[in-house]
C-alpha positions as CSV (number, residue, x, y, z in Angstrom):
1,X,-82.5,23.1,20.6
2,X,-79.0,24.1,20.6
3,X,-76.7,22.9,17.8
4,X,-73.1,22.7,19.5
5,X,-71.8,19.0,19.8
6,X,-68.9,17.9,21.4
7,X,-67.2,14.1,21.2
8,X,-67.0,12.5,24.6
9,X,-63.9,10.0,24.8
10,X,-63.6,6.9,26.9
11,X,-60.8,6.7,29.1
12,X,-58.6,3.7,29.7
13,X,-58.2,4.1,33.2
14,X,-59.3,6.6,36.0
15,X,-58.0,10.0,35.5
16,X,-56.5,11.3,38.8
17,X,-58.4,14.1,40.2
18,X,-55.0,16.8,40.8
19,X,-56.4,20.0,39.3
20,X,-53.4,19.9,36.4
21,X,-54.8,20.5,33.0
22,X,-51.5,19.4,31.2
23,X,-51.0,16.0,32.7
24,X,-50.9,12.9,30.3
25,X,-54.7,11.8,30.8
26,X,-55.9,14.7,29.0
27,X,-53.2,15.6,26.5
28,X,-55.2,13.7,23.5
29,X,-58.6,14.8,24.7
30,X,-60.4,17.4,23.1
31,X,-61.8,20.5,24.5
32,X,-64.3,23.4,23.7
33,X,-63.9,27.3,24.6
34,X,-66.9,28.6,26.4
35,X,-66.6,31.9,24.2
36,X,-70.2,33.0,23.7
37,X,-71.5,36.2,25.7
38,X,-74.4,36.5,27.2
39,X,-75.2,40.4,28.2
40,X,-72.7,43.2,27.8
41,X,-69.5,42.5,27.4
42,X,-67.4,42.8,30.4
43,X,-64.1,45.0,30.2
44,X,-61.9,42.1,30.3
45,X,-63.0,38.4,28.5
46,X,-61.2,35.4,30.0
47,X,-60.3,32.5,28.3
48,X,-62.0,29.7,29.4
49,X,-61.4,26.1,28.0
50,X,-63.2,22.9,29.4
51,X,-62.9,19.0,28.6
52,X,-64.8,15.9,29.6
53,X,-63.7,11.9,29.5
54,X,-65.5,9.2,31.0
55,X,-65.3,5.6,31.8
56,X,-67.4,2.6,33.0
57,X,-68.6,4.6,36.6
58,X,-67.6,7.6,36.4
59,X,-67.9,11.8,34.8
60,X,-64.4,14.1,34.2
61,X,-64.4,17.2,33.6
62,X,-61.9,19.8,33.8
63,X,-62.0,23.8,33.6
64,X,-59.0,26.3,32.9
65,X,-59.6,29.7,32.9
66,X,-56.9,32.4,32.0
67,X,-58.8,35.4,33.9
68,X,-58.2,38.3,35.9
69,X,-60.1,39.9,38.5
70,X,-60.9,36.5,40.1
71,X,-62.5,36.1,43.4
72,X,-63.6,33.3,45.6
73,X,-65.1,33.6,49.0
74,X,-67.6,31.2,49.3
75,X,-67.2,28.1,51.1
76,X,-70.3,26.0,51.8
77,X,-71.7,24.1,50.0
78,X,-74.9,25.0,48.0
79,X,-73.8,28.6,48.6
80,X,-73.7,31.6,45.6
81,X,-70.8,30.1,43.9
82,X,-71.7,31.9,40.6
83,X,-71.3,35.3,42.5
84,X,-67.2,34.5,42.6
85,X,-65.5,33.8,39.8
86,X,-67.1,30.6,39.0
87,X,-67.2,27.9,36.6
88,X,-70.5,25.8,35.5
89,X,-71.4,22.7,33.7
90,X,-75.3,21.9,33.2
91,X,-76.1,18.5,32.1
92,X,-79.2,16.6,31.1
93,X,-78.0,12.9,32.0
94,X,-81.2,10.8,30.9
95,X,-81.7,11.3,26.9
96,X,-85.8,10.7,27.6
97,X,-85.9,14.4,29.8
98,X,-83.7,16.9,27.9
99,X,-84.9,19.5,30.0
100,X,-84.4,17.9,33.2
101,X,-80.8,18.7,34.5
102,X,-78.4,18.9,36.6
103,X,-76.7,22.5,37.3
104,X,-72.9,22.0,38.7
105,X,-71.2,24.9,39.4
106,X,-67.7,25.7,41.4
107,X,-66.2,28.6,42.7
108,X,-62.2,29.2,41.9
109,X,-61.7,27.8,45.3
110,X,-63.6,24.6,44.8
111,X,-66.5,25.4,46.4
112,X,-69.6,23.4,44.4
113,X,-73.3,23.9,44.3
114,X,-75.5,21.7,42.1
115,X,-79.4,21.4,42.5
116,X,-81.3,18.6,40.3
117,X,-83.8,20.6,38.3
118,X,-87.0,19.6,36.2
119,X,-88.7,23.7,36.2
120,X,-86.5,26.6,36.7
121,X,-87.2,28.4,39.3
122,X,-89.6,26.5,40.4
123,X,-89.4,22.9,40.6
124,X,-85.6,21.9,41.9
125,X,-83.4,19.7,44.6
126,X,-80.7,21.1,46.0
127,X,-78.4,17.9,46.6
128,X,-77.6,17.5,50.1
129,X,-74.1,17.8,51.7
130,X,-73.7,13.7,51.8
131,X,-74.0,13.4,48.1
132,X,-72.1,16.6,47.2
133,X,-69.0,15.0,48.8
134,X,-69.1,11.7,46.2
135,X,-68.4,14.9,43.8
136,X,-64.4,14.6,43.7
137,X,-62.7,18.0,43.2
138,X,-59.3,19.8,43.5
139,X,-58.7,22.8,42.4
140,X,-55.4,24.9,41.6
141,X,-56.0,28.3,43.9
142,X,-56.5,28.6,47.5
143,X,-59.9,27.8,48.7
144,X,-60.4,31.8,49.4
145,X,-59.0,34.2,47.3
146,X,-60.0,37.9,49.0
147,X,-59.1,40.5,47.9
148,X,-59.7,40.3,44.4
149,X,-56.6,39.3,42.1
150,X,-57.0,41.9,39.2
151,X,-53.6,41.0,37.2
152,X,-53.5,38.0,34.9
153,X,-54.3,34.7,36.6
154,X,-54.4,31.0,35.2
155,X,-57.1,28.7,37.9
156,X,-58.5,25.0,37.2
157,X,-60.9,23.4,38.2
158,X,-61.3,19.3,38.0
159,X,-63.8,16.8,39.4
160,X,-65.1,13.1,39.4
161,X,-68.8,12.7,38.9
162,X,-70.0,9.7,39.9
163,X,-73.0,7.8,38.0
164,X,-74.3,6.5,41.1
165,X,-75.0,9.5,42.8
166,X,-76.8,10.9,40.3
167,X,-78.9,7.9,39.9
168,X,-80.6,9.2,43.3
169,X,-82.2,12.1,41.7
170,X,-82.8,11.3,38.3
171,X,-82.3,8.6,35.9
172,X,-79.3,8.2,33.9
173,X,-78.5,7.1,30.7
174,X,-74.9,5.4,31.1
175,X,-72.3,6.9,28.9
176,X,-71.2,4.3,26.4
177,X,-70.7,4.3,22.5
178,X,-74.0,5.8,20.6
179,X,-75.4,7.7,24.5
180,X,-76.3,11.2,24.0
181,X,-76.6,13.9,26.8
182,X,-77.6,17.7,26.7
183,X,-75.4,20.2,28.0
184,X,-74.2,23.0,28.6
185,X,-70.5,25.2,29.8
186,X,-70.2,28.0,31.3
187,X,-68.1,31.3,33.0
188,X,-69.3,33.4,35.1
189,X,-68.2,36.4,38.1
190,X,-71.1,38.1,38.7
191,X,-70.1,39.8,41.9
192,X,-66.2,40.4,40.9
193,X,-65.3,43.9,39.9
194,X,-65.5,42.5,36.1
195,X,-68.9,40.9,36.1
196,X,-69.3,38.7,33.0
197,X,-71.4,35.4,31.7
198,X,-70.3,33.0,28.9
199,X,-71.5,29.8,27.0
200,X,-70.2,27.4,25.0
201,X,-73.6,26.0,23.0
202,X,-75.1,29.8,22.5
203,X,-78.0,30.8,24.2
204,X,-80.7,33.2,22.5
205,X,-82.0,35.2,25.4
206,X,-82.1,38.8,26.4
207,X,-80.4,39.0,30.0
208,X,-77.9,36.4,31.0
209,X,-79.7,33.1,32.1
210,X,-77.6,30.4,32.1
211,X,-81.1,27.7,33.1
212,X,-82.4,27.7,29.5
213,X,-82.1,23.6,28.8
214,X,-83.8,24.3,25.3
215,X,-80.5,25.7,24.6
216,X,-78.2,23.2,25.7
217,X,-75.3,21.4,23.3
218,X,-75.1,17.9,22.5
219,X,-72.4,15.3,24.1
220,X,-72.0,12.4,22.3
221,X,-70.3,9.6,24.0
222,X,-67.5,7.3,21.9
């Protein structure tokens, strides 16, 4: 099992969902960097820094990236986000199935996929369109960005995850003082000109492979 932990704060009220990583809500929350590489090292490494709050319904998260190269053109949902440039949190939300998770991952332009999976590979839901859309997410670049942006280029992504909707695929253990969940961050652009994977709880594997749960970091909720 992985050993990366990170603190989980409460938050006092709903944090809006506006895409702006400097805005008071998260000024006294910690982050993590997603710093670890998994394959070759790309020619360019982007910095990419992620925090999470949470309160009595409710999941935040928030991504920036300082990349280059970046690329969106997906735009369904459930498509090959991870083929743009592309930001991912898996999560194991019920403390008695560590290796059951959740894999959510959105494009630059907001575009999400997430699948509820209990086998790699093998055994997996891919949430349908209703349930996506209780996923609340802005995002700070168009929804398409084609061609390719190769100079320097700052992009967040934020997003509301409601308990309740994933309470229809698995069960969950409700974030409060003492709750533990596995996880993992990630950064990705398979398909841009400066393909590249990252990690924040370090994954011991050959080839890139981001659905390794046995790998996952702790959160711990406070």
């Amino acid at each position: 099992m992985g050993q990366a932990s990170y603190q989980v704060h409460r938050t006092g009220k709903p944090i809006p969902v506006d895409g702006r990583w400097d805005k008071k809500e998260w000024k006294k929350i910690p982050g993590i960097r997603v710093a670890n590489p998994m394959g070759k090292l790309p020619g360019f490494t982007p910095v990419t820094e992620a925090k999470l709050a949470y309160d009595r319904d409710n999941l935040y998260l928030i991504f920036k990236v300082a990349d280059r190269f970046v690329k969106s053109t997906v735009t369904e949902y459930n498509g090959n986000v991870s083929g743009d440039s592309c930001v991912e949190f898996f999560f194991s939300p019920d403390e008695k199935q560590p290796l059951h998770y959740f894999n959510l991952e959105i494009n630059a332009g907001g575009t999400p996929l997430i699948f509820y999976v209990t086998k790699p590979w093998t055994d997996f839901t891919k949430l349908d369109s209703l349930s996506i859309s209780k996923i609340e997410i802005a995002h700070s670049l168009p929804s398409v960005v084609d061609p390719e942006i190769p100079g320097p280029t700052e992009w967040t992504i934020e997003c509301r995850v409601p308990y309740a909707m994933l309470e229809k695929f698995s069960d969950v253990t409700i974030p409060q003082p003492g709750a533990r969940w596995r996880a993992n961050f990630y950064k990705t652009g398979s398909r841009t000109s400066n393909p590249h994977w990252f990690t924040w709880a370090p994954v011991d594997f050959p080839k890139p492979n981001f659905h390794l749960p046995q790998f996952f970091g702790t959160l711990e909720f406070k």
